[in-house]
PyMOL commands that place a pseudoatom at each C-alpha (Angstrom):
pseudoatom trace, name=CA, resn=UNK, resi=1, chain=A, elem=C, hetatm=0, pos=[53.573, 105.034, 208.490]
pseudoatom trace, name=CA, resn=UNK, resi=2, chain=A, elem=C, hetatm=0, pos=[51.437, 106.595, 211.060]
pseudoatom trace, name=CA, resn=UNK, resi=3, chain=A, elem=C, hetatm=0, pos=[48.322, 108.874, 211.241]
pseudoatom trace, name=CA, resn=UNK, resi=4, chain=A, elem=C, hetatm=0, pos=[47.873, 111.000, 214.424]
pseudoatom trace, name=CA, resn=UNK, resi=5, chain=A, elem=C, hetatm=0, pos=[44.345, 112.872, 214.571]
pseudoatom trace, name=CA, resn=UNK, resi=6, chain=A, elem=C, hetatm=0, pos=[46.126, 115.553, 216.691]
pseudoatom trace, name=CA, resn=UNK, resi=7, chain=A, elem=C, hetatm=0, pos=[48.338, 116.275, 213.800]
pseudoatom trace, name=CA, resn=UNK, resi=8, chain=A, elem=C, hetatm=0, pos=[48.243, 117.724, 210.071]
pseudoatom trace, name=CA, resn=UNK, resi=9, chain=A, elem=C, hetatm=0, pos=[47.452, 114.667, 207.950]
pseudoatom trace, name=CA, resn=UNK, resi=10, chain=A, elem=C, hetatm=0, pos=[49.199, 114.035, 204.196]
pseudoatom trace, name=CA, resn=UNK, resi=11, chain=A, elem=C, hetatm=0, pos=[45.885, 115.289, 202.112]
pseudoatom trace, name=CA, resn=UNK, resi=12, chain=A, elem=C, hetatm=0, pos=[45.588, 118.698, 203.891]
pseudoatom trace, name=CA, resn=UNK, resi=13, chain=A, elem=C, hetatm=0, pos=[49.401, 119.388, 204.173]
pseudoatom trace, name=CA, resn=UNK, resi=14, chain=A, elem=C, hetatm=0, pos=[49.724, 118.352, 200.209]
pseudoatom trace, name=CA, resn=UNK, resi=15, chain=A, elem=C, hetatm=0, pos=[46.713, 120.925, 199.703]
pseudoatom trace, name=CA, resn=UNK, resi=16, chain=A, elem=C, hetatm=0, pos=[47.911, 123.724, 201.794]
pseudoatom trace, name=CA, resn=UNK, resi=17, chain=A, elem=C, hetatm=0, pos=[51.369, 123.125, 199.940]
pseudoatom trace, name=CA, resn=UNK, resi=18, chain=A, elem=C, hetatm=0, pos=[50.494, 123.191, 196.899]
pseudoatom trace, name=CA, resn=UNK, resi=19, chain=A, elem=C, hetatm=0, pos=[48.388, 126.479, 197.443]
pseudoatom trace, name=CA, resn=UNK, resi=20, chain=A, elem=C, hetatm=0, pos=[51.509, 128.078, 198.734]
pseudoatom trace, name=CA, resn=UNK, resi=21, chain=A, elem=C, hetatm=0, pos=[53.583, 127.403, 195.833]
pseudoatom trace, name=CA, resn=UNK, resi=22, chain=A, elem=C, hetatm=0, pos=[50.598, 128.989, 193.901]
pseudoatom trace, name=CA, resn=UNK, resi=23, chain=A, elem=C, hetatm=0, pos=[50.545, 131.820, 195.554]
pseudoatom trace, name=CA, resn=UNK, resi=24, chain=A, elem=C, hetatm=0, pos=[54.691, 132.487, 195.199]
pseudoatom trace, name=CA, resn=UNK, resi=25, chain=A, elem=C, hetatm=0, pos=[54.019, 132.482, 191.399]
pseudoatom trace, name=CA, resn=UNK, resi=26, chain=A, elem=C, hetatm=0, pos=[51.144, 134.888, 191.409]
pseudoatom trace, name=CA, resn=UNK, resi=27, chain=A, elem=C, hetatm=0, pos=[53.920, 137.270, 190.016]
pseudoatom trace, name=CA, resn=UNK, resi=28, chain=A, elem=C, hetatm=0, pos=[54.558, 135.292, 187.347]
pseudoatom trace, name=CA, resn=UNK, resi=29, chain=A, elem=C, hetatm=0, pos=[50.481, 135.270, 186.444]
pseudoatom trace, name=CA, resn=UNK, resi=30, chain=A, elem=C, hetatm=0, pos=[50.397, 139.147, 186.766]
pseudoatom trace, name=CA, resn=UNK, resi=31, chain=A, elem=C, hetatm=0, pos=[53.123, 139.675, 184.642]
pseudoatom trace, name=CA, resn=UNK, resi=32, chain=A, elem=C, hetatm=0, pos=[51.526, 137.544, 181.768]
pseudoatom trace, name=CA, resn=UNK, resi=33, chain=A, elem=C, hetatm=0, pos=[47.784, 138.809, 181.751]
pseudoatom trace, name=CA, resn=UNK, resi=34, chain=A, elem=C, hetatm=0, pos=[48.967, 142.373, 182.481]
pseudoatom trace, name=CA, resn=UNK, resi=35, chain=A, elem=C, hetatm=0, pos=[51.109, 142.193, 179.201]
pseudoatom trace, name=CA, resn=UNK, resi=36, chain=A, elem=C, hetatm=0, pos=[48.196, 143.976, 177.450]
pseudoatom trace, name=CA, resn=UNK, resi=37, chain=A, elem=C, hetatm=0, pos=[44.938, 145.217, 177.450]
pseudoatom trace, name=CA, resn=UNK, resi=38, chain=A, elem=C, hetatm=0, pos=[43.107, 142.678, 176.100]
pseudoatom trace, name=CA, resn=UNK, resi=39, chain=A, elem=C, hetatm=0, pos=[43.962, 140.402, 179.922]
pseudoatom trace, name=CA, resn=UNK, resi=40, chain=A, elem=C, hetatm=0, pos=[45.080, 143.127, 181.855]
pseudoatom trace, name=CA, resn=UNK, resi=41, chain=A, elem=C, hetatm=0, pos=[41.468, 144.348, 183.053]
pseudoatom trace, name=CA, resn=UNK, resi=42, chain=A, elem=C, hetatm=0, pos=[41.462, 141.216, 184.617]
pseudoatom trace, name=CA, resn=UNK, resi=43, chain=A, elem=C, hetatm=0, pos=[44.206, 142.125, 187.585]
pseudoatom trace, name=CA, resn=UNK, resi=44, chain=A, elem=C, hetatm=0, pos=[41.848, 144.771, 189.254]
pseudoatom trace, name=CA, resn=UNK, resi=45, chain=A, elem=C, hetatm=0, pos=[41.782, 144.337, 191.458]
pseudoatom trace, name=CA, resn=UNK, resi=46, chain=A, elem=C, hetatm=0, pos=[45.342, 142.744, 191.893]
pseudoatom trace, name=CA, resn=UNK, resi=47, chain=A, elem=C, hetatm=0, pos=[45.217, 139.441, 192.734]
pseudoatom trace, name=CA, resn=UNK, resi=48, chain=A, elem=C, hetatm=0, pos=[46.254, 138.416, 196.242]
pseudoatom trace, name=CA, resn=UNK, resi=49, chain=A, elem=C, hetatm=0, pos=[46.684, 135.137, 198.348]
pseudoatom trace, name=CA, resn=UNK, resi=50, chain=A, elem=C, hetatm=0, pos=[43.415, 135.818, 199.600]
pseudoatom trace, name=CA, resn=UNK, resi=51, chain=A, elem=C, hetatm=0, pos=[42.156, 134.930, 195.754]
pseudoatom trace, name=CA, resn=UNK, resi=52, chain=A, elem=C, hetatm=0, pos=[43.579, 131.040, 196.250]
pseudoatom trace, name=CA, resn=UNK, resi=53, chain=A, elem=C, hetatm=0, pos=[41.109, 128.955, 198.275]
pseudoatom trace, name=CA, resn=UNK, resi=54, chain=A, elem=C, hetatm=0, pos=[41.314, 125.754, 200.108]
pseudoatom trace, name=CA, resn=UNK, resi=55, chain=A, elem=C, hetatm=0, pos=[38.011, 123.598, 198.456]
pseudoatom trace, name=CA, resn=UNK, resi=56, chain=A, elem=C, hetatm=0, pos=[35.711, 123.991, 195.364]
pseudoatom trace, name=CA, resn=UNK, resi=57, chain=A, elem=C, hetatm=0, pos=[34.144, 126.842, 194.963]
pseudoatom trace, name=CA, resn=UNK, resi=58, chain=A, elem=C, hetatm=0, pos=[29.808, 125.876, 195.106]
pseudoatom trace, name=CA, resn=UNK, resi=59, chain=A, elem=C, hetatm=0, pos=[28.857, 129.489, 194.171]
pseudoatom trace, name=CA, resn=UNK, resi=60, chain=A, elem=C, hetatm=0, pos=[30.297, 132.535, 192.472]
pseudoatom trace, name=CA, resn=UNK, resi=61, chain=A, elem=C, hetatm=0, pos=[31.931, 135.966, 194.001]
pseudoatom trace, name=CA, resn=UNK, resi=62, chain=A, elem=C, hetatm=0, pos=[31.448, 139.435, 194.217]
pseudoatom trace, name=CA, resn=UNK, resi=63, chain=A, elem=C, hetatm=0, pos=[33.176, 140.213, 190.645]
pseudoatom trace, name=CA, resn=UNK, resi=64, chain=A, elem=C, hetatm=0, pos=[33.885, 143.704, 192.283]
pseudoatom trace, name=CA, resn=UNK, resi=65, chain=A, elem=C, hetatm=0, pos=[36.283, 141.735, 194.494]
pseudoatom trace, name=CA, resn=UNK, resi=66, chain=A, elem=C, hetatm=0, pos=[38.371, 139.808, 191.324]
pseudoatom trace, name=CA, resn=UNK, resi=67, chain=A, elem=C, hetatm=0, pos=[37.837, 138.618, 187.938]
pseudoatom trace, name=CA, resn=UNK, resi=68, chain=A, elem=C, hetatm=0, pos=[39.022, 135.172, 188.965]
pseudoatom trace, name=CA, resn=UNK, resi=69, chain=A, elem=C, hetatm=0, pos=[39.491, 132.848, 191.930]
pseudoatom trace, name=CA, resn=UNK, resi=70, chain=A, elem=C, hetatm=0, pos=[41.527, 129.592, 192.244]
pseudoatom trace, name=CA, resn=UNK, resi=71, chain=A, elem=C, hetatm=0, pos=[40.856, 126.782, 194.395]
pseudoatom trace, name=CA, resn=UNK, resi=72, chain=A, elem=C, hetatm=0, pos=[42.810, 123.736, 195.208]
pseudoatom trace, name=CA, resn=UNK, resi=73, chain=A, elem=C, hetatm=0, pos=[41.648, 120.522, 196.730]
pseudoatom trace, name=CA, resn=UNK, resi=74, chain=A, elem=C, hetatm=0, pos=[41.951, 116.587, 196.816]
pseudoatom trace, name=CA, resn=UNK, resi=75, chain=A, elem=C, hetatm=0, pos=[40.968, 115.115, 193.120]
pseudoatom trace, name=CA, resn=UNK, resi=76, chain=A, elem=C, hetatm=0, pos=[37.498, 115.225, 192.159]
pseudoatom trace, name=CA, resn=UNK, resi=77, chain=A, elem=C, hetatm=0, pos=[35.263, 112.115, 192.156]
pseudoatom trace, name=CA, resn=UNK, resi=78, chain=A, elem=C, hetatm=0, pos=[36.541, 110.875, 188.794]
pseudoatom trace, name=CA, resn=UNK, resi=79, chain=A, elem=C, hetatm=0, pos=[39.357, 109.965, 189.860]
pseudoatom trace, name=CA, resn=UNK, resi=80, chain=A, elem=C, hetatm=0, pos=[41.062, 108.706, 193.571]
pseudoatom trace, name=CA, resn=UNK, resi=81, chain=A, elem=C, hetatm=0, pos=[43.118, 110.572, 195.615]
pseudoatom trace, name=CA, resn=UNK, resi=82, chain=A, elem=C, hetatm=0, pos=[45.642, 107.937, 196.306]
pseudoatom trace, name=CA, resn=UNK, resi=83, chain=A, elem=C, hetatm=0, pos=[45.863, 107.279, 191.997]
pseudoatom trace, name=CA, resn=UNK, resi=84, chain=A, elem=C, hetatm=0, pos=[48.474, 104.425, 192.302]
pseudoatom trace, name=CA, resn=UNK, resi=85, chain=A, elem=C, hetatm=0, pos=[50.218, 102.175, 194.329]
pseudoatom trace, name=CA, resn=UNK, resi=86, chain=A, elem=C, hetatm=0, pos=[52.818, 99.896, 192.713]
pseudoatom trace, name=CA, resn=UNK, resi=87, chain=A, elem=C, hetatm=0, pos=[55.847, 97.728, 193.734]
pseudoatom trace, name=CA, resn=UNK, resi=88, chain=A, elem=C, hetatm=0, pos=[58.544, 99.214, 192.322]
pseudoatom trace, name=CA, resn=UNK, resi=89, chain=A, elem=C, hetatm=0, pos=[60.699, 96.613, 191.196]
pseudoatom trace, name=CA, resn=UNK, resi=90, chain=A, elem=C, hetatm=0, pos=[63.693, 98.599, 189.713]
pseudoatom trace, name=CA, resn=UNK, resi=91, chain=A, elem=C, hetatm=0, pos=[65.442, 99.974, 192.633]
pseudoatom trace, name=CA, resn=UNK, resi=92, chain=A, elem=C, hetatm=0, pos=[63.618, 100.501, 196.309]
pseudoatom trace, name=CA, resn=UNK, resi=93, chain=A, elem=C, hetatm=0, pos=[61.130, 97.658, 196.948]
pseudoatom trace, name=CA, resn=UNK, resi=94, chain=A, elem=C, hetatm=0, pos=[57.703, 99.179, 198.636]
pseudoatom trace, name=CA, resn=UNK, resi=95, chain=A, elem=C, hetatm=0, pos=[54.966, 101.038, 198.782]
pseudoatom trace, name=CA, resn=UNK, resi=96, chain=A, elem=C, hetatm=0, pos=[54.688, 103.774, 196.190]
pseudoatom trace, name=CA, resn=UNK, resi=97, chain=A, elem=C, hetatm=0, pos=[52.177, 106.420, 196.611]
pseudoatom trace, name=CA, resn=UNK, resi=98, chain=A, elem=C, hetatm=0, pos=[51.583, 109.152, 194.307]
pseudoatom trace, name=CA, resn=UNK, resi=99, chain=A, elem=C, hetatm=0, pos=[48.770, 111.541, 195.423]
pseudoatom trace, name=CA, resn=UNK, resi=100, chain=A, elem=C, hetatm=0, pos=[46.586, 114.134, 192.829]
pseudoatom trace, name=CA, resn=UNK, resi=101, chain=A, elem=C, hetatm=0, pos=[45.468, 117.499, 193.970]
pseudoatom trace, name=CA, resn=UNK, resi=102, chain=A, elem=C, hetatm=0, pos=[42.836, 119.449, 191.911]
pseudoatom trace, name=CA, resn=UNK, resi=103, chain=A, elem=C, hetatm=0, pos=[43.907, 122.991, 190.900]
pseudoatom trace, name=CA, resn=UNK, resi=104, chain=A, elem=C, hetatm=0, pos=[41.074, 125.212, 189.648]
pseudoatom trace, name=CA, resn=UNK, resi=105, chain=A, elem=C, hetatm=0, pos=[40.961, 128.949, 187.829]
pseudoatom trace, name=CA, resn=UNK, resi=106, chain=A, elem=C, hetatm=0, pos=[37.792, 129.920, 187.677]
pseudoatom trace, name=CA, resn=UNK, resi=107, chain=A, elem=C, hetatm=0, pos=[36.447, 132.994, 185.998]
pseudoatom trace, name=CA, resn=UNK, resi=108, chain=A, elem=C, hetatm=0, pos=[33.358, 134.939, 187.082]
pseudoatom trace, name=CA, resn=UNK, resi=109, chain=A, elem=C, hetatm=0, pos=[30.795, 134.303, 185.046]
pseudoatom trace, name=CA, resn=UNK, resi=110, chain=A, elem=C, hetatm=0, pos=[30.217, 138.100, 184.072]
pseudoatom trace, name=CA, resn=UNK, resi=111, chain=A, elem=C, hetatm=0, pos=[34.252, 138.750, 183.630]
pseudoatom trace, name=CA, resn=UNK, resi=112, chain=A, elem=C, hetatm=0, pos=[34.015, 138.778, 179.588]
pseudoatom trace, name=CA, resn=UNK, resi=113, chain=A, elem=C, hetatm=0, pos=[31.170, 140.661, 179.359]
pseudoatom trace, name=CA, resn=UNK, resi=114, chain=A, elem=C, hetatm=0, pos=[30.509, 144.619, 177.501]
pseudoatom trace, name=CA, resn=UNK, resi=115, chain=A, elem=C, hetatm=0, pos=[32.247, 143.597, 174.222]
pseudoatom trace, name=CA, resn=UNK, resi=116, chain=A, elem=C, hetatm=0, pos=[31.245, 142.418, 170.540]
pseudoatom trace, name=CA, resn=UNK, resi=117, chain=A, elem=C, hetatm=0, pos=[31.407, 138.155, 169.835]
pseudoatom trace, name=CA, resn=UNK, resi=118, chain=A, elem=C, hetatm=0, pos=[34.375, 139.021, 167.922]
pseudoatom trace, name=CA, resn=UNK, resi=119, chain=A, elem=C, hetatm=0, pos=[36.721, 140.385, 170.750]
pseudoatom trace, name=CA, resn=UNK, resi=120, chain=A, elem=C, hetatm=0, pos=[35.225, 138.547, 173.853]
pseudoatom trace, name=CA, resn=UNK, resi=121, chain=A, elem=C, hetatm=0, pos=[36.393, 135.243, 171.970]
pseudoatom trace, name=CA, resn=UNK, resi=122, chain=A, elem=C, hetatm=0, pos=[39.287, 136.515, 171.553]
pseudoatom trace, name=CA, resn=UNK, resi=123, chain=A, elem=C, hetatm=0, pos=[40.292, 138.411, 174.863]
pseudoatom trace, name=CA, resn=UNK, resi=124, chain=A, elem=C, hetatm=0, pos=[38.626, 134.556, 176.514]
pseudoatom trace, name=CA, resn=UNK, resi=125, chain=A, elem=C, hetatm=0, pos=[40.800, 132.717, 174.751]
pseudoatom trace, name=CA, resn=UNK, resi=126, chain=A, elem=C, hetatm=0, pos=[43.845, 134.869, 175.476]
pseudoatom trace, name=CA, resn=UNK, resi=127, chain=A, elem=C, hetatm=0, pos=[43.300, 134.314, 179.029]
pseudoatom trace, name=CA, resn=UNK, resi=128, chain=A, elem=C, hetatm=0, pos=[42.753, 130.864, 179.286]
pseudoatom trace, name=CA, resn=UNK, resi=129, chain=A, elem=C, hetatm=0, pos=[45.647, 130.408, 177.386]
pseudoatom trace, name=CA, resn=UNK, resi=130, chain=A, elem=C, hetatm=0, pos=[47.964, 132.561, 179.716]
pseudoatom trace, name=CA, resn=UNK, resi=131, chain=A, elem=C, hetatm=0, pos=[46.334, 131.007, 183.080]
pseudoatom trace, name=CA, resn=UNK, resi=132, chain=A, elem=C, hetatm=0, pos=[47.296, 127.643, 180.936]
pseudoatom trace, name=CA, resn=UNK, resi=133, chain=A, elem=C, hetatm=0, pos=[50.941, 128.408, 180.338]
pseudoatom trace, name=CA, resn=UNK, resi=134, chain=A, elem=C, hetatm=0, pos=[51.251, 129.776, 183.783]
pseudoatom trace, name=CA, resn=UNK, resi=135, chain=A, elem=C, hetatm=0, pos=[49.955, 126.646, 185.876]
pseudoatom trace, name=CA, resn=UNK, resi=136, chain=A, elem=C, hetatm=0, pos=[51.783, 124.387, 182.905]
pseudoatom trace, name=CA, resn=UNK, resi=137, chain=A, elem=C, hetatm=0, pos=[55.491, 125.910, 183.218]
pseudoatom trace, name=CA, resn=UNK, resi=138, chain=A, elem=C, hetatm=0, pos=[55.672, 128.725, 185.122]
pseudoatom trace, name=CA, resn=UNK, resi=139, chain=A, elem=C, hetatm=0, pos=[54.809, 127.091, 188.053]
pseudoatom trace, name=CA, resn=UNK, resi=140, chain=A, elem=C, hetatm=0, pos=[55.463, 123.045, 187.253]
pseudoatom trace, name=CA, resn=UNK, resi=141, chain=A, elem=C, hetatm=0, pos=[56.686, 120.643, 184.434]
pseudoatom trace, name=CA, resn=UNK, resi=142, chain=A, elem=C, hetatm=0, pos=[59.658, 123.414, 184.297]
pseudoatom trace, name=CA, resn=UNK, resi=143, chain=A, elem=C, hetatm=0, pos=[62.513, 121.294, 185.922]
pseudoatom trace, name=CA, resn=UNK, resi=144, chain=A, elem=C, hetatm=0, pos=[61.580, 123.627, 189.147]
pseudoatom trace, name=CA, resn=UNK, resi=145, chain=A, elem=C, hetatm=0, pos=[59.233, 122.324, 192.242]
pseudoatom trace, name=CA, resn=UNK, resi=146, chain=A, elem=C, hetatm=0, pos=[59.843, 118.892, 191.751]
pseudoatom trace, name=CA, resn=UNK, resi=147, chain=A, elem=C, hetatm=0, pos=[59.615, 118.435, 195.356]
pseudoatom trace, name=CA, resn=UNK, resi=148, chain=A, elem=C, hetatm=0, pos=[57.164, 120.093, 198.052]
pseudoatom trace, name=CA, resn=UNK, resi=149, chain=A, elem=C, hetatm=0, pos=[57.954, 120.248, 201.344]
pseudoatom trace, name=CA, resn=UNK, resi=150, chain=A, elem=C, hetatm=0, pos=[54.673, 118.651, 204.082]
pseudoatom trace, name=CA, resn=UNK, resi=151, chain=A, elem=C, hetatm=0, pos=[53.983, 119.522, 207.138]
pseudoatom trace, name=CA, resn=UNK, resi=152, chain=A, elem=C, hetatm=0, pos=[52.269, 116.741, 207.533]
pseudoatom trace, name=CA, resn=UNK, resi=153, chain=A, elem=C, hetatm=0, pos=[54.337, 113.502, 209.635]
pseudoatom trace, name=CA, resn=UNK, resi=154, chain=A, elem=C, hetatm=0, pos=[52.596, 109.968, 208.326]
pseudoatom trace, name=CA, resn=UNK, resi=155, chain=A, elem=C, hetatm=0, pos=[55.387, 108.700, 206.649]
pseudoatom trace, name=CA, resn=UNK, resi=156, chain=A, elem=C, hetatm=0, pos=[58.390, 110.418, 208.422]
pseudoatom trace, name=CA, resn=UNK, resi=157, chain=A, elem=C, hetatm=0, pos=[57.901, 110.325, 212.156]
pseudoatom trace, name=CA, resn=UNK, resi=158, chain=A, elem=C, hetatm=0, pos=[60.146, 112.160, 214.713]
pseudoatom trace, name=CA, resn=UNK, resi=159, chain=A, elem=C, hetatm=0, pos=[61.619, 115.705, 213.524]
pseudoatom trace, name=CA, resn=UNK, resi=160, chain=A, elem=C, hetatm=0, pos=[61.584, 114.262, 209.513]
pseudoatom trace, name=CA, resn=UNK, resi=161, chain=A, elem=C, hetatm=0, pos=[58.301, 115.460, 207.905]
pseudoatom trace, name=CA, resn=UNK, resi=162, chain=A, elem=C, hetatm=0, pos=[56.667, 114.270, 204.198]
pseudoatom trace, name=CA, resn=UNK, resi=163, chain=A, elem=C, hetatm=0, pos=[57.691, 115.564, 201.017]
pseudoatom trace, name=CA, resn=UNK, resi=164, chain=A, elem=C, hetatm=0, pos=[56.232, 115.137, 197.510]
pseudoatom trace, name=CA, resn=UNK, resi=165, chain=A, elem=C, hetatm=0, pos=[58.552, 114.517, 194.991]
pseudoatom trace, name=CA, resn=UNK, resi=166, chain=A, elem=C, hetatm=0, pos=[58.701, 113.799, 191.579]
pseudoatom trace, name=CA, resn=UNK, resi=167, chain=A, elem=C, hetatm=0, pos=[55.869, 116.371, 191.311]
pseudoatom trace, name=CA, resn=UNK, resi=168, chain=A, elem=C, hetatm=0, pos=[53.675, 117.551, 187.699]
pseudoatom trace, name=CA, resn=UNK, resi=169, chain=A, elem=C, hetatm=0, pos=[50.616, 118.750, 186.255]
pseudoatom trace, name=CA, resn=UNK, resi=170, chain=A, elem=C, hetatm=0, pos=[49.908, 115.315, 185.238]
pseudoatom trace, name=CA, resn=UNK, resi=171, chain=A, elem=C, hetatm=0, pos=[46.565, 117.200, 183.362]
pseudoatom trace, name=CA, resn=UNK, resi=172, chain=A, elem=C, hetatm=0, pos=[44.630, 119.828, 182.145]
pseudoatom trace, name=CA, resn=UNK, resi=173, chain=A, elem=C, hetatm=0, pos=[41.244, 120.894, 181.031]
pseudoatom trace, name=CA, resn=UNK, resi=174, chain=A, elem=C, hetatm=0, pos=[39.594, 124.379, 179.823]
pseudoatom trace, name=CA, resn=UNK, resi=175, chain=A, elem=C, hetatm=0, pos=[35.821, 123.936, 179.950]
pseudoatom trace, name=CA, resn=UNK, resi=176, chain=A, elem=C, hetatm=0, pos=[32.770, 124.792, 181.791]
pseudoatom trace, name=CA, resn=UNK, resi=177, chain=A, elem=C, hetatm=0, pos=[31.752, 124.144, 185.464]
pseudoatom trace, name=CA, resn=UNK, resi=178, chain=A, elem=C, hetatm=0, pos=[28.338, 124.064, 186.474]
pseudoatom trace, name=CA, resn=UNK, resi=179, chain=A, elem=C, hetatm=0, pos=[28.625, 125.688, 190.325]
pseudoatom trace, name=CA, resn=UNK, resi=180, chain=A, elem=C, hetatm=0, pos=[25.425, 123.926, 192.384]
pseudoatom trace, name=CA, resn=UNK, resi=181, chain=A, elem=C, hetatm=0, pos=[24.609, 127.131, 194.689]
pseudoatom trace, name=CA, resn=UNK, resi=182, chain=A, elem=C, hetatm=0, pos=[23.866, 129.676, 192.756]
pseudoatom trace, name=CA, resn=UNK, resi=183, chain=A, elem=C, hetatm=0, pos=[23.039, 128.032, 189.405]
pseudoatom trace, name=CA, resn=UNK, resi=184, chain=A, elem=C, hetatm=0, pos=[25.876, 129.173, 187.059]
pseudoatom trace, name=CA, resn=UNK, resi=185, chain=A, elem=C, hetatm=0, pos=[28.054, 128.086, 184.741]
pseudoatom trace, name=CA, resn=UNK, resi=186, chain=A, elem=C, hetatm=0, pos=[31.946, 129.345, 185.494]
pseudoatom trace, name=CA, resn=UNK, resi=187, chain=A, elem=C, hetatm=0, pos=[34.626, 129.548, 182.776]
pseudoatom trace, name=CA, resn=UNK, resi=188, chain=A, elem=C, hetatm=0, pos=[37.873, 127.832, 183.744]
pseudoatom trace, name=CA, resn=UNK, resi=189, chain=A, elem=C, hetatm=0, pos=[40.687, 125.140, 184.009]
pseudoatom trace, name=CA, resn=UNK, resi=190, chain=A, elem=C, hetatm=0, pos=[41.304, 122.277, 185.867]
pseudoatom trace, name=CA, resn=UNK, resi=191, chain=A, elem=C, hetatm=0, pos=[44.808, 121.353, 186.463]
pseudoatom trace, name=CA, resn=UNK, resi=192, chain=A, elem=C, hetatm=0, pos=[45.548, 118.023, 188.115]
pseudoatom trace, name=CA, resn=UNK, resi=193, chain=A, elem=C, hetatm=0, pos=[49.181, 118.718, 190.555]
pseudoatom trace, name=CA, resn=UNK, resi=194, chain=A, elem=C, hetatm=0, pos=[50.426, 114.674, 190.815]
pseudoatom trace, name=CA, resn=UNK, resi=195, chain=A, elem=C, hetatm=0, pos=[53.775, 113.691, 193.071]
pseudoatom trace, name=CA, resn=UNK, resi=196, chain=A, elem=C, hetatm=0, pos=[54.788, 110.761, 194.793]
pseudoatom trace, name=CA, resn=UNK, resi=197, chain=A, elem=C, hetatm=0, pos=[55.485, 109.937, 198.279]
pseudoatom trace, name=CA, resn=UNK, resi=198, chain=A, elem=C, hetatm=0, pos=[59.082, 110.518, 199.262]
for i in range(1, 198): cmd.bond("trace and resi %d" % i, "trace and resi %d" % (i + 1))
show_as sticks, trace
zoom trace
């Protein structure tokens, strides 16, 4: 194991991975809220790579740029980066790291508004749930990206770089984030992206 300040280290390579895998199943996330009009208004305009972000959001957007945003970046406070290192007993004796990466969606905090209680429940919960089943198995826990690719070289020195492998959405939660800049509360999900150390 070695660090070298000149070089990538494992936490930004694992974000900057992740967000690429993100962005090559945008498709996927177009194709669900665009299958009808209740979500579709949300795609205009049509989300790019330039809607994923490396780090929290602290303030909200110019909603005439995008409904949404997504973020990714090293887990929040609640819970450690590094989650757990164990001896693993059963077959390859050493150090097993297995590193958590936050995944946000948020939605602008004006994206449901100019319809009745009745339908803006409904069209809300319609799009969390899509975002949900997107980020749950159209992009992991669907026998697909198990392992991503680093560019990062602490564990595998010479021409070998680190890969994540055994990689999840260990969790997710729909709720309400309180953003500190401008004062507002955003609608979204948290996903928590876990592999381990290869």
């Amino acid at each position: 194991m070695a660090y070298t300040a000149g070089a990538m280290g494992l936490r930004e390579a694992t974000s900057e991975a992740v967000k690429s895998l993100l962005v090559s199943k945008l498709p996927l996330l177009i194709a669900a809220l665009n299958r009808d009009t209740d979500t579709s208004f949300l795609l205009t305009p049509l989300p790019t790579a330039d809607f994923l972000l490396i780090g929290d959001r602290l303030a909200s957007w110019d909603i005439a740029t995008g409904f949404f945003r997504m973020t990714v970046s090293g887990a929040n406070t609640s819970q450690s980066v590094m989650e757990r290192m164990f001896i693993d007993t059963s077959s390859m004796r050493g150090l097993h790291i297995r590193l958590n990466t936050s995944v946000y969606i948020y939605f602008h905090p004006d994206a449901f508004k100019g319809s009745n209680n009745e339908r803006q429940v409904r069209v809300i919960e319609k799009a969390l749930n899509r975002v949900e089943d997107w980020l749950s198995f159209g992009v992991l826990n669907n026998g697909e990206n198990l392992d991503l690719q680093l560019t990062s070289q602490c564990y595998n020195g010479g021409a070998n770089f680190d890969f994540l492998t055994l990689c999840e959405l260990s969790n997710i939660t729909k709720g309400h984030w309180q953003r500190a800049f401008d004062n507002m509360t955003m609608l979204g999900i948290h996903g928590m992206h876990t592999g381990q150390i290869a």
